[in-house]
BAMAR-133212 format. One record per atom (N, C-alpha, C): residue in three letters; x, y, z. Coordinates in steps of 0.1 Angstrom, whole numbers, plus 2048, in hexadecimal, padded with zeros to 3 digits. Layout:
REM residues N
alaXYZ
...
REM end
This chain:
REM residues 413
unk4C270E2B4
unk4BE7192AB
unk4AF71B2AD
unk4AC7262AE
unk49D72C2B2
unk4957282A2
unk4897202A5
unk48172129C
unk47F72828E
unk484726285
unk47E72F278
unk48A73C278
unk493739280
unk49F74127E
unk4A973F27D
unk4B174726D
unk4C2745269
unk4C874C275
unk4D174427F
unk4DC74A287
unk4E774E286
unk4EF746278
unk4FC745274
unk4FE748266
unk50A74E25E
unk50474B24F
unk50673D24A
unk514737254
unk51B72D24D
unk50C72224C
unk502722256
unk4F6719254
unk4ED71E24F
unk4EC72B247
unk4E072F23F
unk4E1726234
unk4D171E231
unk4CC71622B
unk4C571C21E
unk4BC727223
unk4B272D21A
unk4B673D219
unk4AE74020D
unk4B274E20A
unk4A8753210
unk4AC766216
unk4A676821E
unk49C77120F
unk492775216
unk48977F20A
unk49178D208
unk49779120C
unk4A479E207
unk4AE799203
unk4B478E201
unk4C378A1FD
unk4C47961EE
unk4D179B1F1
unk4D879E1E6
unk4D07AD1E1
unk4CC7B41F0
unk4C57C61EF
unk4D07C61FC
unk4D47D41F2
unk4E47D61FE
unk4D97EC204
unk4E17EB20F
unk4D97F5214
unk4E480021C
unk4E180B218
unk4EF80F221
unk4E5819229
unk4EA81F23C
unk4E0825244
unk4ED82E246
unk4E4837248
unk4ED84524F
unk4E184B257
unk4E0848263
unk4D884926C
unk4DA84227C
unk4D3849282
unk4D7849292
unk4C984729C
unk4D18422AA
unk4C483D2B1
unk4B68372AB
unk4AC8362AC
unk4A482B2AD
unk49E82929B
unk49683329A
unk48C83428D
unk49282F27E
unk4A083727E
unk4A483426F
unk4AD825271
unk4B382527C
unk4B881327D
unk4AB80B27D
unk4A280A289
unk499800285
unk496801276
unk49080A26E
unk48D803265
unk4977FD25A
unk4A57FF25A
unk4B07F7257
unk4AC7E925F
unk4AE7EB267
unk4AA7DE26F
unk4A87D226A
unk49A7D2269
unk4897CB264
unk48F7CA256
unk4957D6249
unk49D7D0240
unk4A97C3241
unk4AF7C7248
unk4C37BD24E
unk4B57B0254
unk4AA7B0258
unk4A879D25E
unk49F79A255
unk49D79E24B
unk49879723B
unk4A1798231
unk4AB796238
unk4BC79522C
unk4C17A0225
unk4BC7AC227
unk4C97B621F
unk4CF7B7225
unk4DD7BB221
unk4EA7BD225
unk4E57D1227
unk4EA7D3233
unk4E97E023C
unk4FA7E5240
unk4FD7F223B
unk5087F523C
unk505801248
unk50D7FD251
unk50681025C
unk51581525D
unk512824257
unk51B82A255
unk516832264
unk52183426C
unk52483C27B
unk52E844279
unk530851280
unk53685A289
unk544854282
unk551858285
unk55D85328A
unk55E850299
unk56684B2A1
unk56284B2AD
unk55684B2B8
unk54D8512B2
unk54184F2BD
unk53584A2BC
unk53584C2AD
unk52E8402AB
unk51C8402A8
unk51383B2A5
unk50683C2AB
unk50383F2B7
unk4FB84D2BB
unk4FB8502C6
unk4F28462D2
unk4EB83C2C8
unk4E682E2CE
unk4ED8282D8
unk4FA8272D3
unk50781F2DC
unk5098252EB
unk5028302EA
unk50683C2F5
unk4FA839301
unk4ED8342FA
unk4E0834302
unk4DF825308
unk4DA824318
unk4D881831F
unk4CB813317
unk4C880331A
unk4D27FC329
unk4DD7FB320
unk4E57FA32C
unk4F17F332E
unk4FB7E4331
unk5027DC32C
unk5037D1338
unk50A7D8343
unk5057CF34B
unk50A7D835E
unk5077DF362
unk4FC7EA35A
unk4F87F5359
unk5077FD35B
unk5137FE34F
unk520802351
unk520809340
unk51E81A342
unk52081C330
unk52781732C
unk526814320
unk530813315
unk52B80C308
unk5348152FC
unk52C8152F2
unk52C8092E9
unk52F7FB2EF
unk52E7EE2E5
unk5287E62F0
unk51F7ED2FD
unk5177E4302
unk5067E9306
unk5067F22FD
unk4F67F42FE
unk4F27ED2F9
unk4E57E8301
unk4DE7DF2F9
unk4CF7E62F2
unk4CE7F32F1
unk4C77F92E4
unk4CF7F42DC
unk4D97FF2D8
unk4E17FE2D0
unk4E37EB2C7
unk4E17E42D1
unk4E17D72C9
unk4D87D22C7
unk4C87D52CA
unk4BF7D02C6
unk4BD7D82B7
unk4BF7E62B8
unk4BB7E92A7
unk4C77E529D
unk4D17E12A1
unk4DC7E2296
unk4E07D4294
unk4D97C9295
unk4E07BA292
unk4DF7B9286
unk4E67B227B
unk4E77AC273
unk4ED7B3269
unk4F37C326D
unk4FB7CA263
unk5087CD266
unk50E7D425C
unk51A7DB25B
unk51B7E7262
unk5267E8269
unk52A7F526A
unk5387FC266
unk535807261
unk53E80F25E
unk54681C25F
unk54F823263
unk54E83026A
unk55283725A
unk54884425D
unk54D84C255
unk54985A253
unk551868253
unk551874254
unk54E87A24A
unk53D87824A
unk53988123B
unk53D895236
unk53E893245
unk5458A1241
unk54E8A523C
unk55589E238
unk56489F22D
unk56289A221
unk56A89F219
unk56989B209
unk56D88C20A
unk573889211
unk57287620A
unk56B873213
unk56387921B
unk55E874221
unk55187421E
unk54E87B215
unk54287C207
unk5438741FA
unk54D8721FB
unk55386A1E9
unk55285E1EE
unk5568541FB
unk55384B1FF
unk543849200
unk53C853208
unk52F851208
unk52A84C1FA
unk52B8571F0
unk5248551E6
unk5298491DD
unk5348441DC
unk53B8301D8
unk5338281E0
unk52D82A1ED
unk5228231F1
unk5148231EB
unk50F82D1E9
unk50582F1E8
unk50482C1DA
unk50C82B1D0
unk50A82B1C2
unk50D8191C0
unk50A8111CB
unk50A8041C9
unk5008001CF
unk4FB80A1DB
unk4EF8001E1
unk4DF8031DE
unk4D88011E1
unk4C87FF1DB
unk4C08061E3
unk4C78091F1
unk4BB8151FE
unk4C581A205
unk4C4825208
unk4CA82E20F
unk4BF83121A
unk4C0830228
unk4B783622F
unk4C083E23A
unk4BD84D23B
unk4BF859246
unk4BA85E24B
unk4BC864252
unk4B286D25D
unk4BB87A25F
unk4C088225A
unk4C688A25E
unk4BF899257
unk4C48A525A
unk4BB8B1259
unk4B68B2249
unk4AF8B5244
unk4AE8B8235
unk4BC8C3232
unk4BC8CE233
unk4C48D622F
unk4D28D0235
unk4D58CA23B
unk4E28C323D
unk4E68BA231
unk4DD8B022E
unk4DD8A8223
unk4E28B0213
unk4DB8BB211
unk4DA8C3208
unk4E78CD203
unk4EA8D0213
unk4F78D9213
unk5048D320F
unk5028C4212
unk50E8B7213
unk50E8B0201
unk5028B71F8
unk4FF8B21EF
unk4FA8A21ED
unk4F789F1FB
unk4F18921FB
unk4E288F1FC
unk4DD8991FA
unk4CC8971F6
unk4C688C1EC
unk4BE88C1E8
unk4B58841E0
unk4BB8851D2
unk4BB8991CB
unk4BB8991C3
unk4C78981BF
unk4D08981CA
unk4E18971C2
unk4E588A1C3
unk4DE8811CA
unk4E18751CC
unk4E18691BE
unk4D286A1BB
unk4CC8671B0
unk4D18671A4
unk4D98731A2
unk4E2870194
unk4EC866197
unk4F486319D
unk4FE8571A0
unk4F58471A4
unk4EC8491A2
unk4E383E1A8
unk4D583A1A9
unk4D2840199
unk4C1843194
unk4BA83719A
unk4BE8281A1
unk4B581D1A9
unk4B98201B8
unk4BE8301B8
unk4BD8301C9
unk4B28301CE
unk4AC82A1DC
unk49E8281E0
unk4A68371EF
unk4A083E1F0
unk4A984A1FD
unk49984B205
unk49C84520E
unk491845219
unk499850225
unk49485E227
unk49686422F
unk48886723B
unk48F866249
unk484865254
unk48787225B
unk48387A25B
unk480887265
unk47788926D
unk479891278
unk46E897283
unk46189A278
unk45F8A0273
unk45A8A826B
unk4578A8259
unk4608A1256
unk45E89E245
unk4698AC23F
unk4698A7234
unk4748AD22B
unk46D8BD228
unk45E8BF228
unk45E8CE222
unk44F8D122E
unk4508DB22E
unk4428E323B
unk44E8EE243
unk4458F7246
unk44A900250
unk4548F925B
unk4578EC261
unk4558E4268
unk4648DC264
unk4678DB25B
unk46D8D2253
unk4808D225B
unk4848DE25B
unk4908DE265
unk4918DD272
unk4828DF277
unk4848E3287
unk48B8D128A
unk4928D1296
unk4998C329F
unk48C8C12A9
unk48F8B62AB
unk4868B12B4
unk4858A52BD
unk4868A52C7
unk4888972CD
unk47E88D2CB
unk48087E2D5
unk4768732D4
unk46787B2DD
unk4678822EA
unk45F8892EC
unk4558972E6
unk45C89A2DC
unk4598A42D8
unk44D89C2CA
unk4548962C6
unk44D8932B5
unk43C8852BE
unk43E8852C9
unk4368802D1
unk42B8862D1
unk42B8952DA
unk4258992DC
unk4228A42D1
unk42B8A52C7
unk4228AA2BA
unk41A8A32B1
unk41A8992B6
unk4118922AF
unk40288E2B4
unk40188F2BF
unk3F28922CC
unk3F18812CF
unk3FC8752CA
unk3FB86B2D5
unk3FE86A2E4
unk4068742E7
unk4088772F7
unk3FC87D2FA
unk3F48802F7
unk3E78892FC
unk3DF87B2FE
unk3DE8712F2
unk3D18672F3
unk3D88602FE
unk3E88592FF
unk3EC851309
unk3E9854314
unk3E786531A
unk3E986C320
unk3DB86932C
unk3D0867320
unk3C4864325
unk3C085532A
unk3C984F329
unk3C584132F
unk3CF83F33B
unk3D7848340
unk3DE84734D
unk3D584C356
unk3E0848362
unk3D884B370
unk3DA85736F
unk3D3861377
unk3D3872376
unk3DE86F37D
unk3E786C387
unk3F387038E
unk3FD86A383
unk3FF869378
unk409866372
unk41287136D
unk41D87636F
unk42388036C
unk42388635D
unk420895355
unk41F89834C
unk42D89F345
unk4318A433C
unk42C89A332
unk43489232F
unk428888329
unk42F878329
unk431874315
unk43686A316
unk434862308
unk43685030D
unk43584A2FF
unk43783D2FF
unk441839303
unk44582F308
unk44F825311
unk45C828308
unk46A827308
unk47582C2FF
unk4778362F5
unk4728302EB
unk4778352DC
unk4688312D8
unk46082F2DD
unk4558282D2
unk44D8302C8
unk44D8392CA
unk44B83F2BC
unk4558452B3
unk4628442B0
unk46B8432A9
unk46B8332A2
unk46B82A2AB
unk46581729F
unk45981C29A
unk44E82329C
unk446828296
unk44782A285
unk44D839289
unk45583F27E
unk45F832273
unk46B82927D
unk470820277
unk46881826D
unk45E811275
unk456807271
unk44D80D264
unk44E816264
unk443821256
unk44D825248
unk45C826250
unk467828248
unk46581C23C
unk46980C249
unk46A80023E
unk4637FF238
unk4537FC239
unk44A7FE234
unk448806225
unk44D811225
unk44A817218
unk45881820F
unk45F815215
unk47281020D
unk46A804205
unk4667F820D
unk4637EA209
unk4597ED1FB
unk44D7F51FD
unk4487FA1F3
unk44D8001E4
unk45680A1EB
unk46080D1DC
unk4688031D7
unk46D7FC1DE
unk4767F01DC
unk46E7E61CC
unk4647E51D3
unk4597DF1D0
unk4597E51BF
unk4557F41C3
unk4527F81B6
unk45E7FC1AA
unk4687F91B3
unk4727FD1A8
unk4777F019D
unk4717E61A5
unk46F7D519B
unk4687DF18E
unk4637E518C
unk45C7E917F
unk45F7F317A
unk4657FD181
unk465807178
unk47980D179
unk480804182
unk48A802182
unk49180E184
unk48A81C18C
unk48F82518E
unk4898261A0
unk49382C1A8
unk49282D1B5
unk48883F1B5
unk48883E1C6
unk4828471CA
unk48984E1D4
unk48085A1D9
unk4818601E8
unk47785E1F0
unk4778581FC
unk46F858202
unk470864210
unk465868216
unk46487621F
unk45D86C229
unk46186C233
unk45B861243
unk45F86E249
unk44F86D251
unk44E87D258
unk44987426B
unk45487326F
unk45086F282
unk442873288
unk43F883284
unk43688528C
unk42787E284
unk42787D276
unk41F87726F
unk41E86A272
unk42B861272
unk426853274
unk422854288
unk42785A28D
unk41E85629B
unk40C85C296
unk40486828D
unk3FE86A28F
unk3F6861286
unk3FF85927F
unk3F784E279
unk3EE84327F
unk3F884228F
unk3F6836296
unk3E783829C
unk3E484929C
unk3D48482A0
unk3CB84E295
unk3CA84928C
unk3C1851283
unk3B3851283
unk3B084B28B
unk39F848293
unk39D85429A
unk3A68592A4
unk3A58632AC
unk3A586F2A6
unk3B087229B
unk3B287B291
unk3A287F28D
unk39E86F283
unk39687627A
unk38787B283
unk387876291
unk37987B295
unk37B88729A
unk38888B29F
unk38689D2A3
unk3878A4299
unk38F89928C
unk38F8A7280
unk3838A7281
unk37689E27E
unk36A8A2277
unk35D8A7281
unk3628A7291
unk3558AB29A
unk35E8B02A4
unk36E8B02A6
unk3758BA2AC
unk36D8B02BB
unk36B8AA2B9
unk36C89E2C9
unk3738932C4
unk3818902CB
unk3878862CB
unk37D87A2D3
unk38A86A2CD
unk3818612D1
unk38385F2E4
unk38F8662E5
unk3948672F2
unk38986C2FD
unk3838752F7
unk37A87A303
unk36E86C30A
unk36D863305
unk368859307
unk36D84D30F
unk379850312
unk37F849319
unk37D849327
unk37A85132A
unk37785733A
unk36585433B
unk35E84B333
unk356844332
unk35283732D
unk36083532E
unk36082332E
unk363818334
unk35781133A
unk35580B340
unk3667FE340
unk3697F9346
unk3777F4347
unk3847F8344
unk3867FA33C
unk398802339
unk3A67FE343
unk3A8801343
unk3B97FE34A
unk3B37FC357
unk3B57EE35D
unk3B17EB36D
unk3BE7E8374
unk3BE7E7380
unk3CC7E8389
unk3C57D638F
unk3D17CC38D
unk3CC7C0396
unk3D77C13A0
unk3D97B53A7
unk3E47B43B4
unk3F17AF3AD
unk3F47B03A0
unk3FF7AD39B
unk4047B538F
unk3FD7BE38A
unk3FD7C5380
unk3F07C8378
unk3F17CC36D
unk3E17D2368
unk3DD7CA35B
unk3CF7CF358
unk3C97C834C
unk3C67D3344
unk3C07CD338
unk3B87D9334
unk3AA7D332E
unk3A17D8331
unk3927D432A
unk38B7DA323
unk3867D6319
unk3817DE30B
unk3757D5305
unk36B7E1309
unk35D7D930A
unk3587E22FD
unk3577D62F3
unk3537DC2E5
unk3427D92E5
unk3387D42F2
unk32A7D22EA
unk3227CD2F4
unk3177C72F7
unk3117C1303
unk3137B7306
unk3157AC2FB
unk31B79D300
unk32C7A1309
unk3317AA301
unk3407AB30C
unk33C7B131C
unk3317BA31C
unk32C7B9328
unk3287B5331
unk3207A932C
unk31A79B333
unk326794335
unk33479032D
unk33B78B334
unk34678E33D
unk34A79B33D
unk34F7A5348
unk3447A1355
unk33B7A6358
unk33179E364
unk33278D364
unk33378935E
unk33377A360
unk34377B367
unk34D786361
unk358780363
unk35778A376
unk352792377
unk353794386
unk34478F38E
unk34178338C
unk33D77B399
unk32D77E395
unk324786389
unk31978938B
unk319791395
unk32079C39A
unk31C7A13A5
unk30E7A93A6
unk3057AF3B3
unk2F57B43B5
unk2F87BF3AC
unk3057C63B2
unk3037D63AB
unk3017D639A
unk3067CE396
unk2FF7CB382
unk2F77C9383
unk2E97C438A
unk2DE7C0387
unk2D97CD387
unk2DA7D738A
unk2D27E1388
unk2D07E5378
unk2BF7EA37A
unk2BB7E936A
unk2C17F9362
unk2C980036A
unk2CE80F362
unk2DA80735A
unk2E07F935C
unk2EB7F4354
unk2E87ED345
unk2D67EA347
unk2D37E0339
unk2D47E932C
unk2D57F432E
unk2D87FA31D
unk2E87FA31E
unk2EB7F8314
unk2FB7F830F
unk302807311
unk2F981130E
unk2F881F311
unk2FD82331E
unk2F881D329
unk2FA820335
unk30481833C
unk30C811334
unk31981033B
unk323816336
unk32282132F
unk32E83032D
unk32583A332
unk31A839337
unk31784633F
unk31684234F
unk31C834350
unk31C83435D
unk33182D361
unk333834356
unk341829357
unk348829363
unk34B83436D
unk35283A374
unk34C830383
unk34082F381
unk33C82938E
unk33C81A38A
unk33981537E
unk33D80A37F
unk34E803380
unk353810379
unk36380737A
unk36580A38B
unk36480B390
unk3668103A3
unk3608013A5
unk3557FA3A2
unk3547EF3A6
unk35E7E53A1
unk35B7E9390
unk36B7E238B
unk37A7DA394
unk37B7E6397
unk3877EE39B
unk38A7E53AB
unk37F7E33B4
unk37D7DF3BC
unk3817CC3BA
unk37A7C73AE
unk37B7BB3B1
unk38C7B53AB
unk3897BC3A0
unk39D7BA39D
unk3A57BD3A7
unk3A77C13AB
unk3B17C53B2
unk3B87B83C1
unk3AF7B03BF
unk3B07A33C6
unk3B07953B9
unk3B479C3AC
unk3B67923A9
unk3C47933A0
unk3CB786398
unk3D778A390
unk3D378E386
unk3E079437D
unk3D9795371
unk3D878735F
unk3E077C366
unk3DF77435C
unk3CD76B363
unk3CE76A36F
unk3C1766371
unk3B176C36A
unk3B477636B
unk3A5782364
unk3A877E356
unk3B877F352
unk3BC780342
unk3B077033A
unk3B0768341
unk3B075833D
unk3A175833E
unk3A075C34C
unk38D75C34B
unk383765344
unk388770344
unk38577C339
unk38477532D
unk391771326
unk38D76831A
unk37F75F31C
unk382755321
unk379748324
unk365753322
unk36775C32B
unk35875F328
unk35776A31E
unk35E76C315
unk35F77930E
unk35E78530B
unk368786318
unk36479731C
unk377796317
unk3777A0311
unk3827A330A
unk38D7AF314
unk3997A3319
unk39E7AC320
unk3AC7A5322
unk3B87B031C
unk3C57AB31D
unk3CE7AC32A
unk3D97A432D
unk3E57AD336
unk3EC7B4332
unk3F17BC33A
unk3FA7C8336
unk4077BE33B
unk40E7BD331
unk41A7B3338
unk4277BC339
unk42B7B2342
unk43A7B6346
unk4457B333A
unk4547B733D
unk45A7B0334
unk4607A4335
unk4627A5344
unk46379334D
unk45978C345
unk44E791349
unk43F788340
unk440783332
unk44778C32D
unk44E78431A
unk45877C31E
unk465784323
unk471774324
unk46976A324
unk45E767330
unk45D75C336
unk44F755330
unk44A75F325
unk44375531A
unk44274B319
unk437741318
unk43C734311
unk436735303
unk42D73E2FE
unk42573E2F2
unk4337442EB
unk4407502EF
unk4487532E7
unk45174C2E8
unk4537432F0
unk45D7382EE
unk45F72B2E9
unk4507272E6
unk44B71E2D9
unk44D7242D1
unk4487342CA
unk4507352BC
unk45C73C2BC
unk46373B2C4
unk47573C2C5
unk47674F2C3
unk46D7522CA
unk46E7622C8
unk47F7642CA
unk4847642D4
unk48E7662DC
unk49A75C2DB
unk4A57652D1
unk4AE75C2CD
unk4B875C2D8
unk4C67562DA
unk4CC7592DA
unk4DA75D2D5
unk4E57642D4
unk4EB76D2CE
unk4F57702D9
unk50676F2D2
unk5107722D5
unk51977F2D2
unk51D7872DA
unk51F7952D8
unk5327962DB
unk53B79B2D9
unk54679C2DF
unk54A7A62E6
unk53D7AF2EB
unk53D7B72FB
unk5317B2303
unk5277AC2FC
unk51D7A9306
unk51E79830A
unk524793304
unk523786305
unk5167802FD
unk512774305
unk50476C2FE
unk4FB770308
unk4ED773302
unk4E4775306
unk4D27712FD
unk4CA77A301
unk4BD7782FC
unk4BA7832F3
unk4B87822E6
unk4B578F2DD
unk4A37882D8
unk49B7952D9
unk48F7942CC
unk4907922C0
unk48C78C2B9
unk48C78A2AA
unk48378E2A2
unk47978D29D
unk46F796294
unk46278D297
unk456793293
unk44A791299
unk44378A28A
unk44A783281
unk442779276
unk44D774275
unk44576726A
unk44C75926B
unk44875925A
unk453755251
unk455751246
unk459747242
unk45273A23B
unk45072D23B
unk45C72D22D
unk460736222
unk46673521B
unk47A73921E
unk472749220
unk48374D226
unk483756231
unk48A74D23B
unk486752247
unk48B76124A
unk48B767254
unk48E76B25E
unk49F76C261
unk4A977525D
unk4B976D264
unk4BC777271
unk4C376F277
unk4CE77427E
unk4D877127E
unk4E2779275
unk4F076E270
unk4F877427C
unk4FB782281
unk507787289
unk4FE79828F
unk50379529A
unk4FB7A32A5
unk5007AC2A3
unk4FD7B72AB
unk5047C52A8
unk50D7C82A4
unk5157CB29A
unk5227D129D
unk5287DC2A1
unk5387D62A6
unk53F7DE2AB
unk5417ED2A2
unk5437F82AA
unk5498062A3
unk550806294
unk54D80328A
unk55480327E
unk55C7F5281
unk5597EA283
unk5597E027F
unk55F7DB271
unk5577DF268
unk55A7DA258
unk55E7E1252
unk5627EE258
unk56A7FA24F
unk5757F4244
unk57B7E824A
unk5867DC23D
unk57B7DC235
unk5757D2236
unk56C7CA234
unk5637D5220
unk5627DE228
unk5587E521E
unk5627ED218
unk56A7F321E
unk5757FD217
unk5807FC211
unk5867ED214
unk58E7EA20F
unk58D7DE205
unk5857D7209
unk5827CD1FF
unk5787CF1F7
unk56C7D91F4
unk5657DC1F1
unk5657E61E7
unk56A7F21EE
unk56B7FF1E8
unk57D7FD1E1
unk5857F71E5
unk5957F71E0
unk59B8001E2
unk59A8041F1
unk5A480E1FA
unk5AE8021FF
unk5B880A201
unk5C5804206
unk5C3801217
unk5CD7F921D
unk5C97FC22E
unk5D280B230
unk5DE80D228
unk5E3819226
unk5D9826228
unk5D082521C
unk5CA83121C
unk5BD831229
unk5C182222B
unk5B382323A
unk5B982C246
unk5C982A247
unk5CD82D253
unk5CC83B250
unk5CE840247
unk5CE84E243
unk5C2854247
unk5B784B243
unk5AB859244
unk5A9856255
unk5A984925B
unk5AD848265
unk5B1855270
unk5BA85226D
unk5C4861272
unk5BC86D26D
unk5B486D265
unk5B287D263
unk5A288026B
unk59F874270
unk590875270
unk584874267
unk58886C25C
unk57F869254
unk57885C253
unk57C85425F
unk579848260
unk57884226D
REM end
């Protein structure tokens, strides 16, 4: 068992800090599952209502095992969805709304991401919800937020990127030959969005201990990526010069070594003295146009070329270690081999293992804090396609397996 983590229930010892907040998701690909997520590994019970047949269109997106599609072996799809239920169901039909709403009028958070006027037209909005369920907490995540000019348009993981102007700042720390336009590595600003979702659910949650009435919450994508830079925001709102333009004057930044790169971030003159300590004292620093602090962003471009020169013959955990040691402040850009093979994340048991019945056993991430009271679980991994449809609809709600095969057959399940 990995450090500080429930694997099983039959050996859960401690209550988790959500035991007994039931949560139902009607939501797809990355943003509105992770933040189910990060709820389901602090103990609420997560119900994911899917498609009939097809399911989260997650199940559809690589990797793959074998790199061979198929929709109960992505391993997206399993890193956002462990520790919940799944269940299929066709809100577009009348029981397929009357089911909805028997869920929803038991559980404590509703989180979706689907169009506003879709929600509205289906009578499953906020305001119609709420009568059946005045402690519903309805965390909805959109491109765009529930009201603005803006509010219906669709939009992909690209799109709410670059409306947001973090593709522009990332944009500035690549090499000029890097193909345009770009964004962050997968989905990463949709966990963005996710991660701002749980965040302000946990908050209502919080506040409905007191006033014992739920809310709506409006998680707007392109706002939580533009949250991620509000430094850059607030200095072009107020002088219309971003902090970006400065970068093309800073002495270290992203260096290329013979094994991969660093990054250096020289906040003051002692980090400058140990950047030179860390490349050898070389003659060309002794010149006296370097002794103001000043003149190493108006000379950045010719100093990083020396930079640039001496890294490049070295690795990058070697610069990483010595950089420390003389305090010039400068990280690796790591690999993902470089985590597996962690020993700082494998003293604290980052990386569980976990049994799947299409993937088999393998290596899953677990969460990035440690709770000394109630941990952290992983009772059971992704599940299969409507999986618990028994489980919830029959034993739960008191449908027949009769009337299962029925809706079954009709496509309501």
């Amino acid at each position: 068992m990995a450090r500080g983590y429930v694997i099983k229930r039959k050996e859960q010892t401690s209550k988790t800090a959500l035991a007994g907040v039931k949560v139902l998701e009607y939501a797809q690909l990355a943003a509105g599952p992770y933040c189910t997520k990060l709820l389901a590994d602090l103990g609420a019970e997560v119900i994911k209502i899917e498609p009939p047949r097809v399911g989260d269109e997650a199940r559809r997106r690589e990797p793959f095992l074998n790199d061979i599609p198929h929709p109960e072996r992505s391993g997206f799809f399993f890193y956002l969805n462990t520790n919940k239920l799944s269940i299929t169901l066709n809100i577009n039909t009348t029981t397929g709304r009357k089911i909805f709403k028997e869920l929803v009028k038991e559980c404590d958070i509703l989180v979706e991401d689907n169009p506003p006027r879709a929600m509205k037209d289906l009578s499953l909005d906020y305001a119609s919800l709420q009568i059946i369920n005045p402690r519903l907490i309805m965390t909805s995540i959109t491109p765009f937020g529930q009201y603005g000019p803006y509010r219906d348009y669709k939009a992909y993981h690209l799109n709410t990127y670059h409306g947001s102007g973090v593709a522009k700042i990332l944009a500035s720390i690549l090499p000029e030959e890097t193909p345009m336009p770009t964004k962050g590595p997968g989905f990463l600003g949709e966990y963005d969005g996710g991660l701002n979702a749980s965040t302000a659910t946990m908050a209502a949650l919080y506040t409905r201990l007191f006033t014992g009435r739920g809310q709506h919450i409006d998680i707007s994508k392109q706002e939580s990526l533009i949250a991620t830079e509000r430094v850059e925001i607030d200095m072009f709102g107020n002088n219309e010069r971003g902090s970006t333009v400065w970068l093309q004057y800073m002495a270290g930044g992203l260096q290329r070594c013979k094994d991969g790169y660093v990054m250096i971030t020289l906040g003051g003159k002692h980090h400058w003295d140990g950047l030179i300590k860390l490349l050898g004292n070389p003659d060309w620093a002794q010149d006296e146009k370097y002794e103001e602090e000043i003149n190493t962003y108006l000379h950045a471009q010719e100093i990083n070329k020396h930079i640039a020169e001496w890294m490049i013959n070295q690795t990058k955990e070697e610069v990483y270690h010595r950089a420390q040691a003389l305090n010039c402040p400068a990280g690796m850009v790591t690999t993902v081999e470089d985590l597996v093979a962690s020993e700082q994340l494998k003293a604290r048991g980052f990386f569980a293992d976990v049994e799947h019945p299409e993937l088999g056993k393998f290596k899953c991430p677990t969460a990035s804090y440690r709770f000394s009271k109630t941990p952290m679980r992983l009772d059971h991994p992704a599940p299969l396609l409507g999986e618990h449809n028994e489980e919830i609809l029959i034993k739960r709600l008191g449908y027949t397996p009769e009337e299962l095969a029925q809706m079954r057959g009709a496509g309501i399940i």
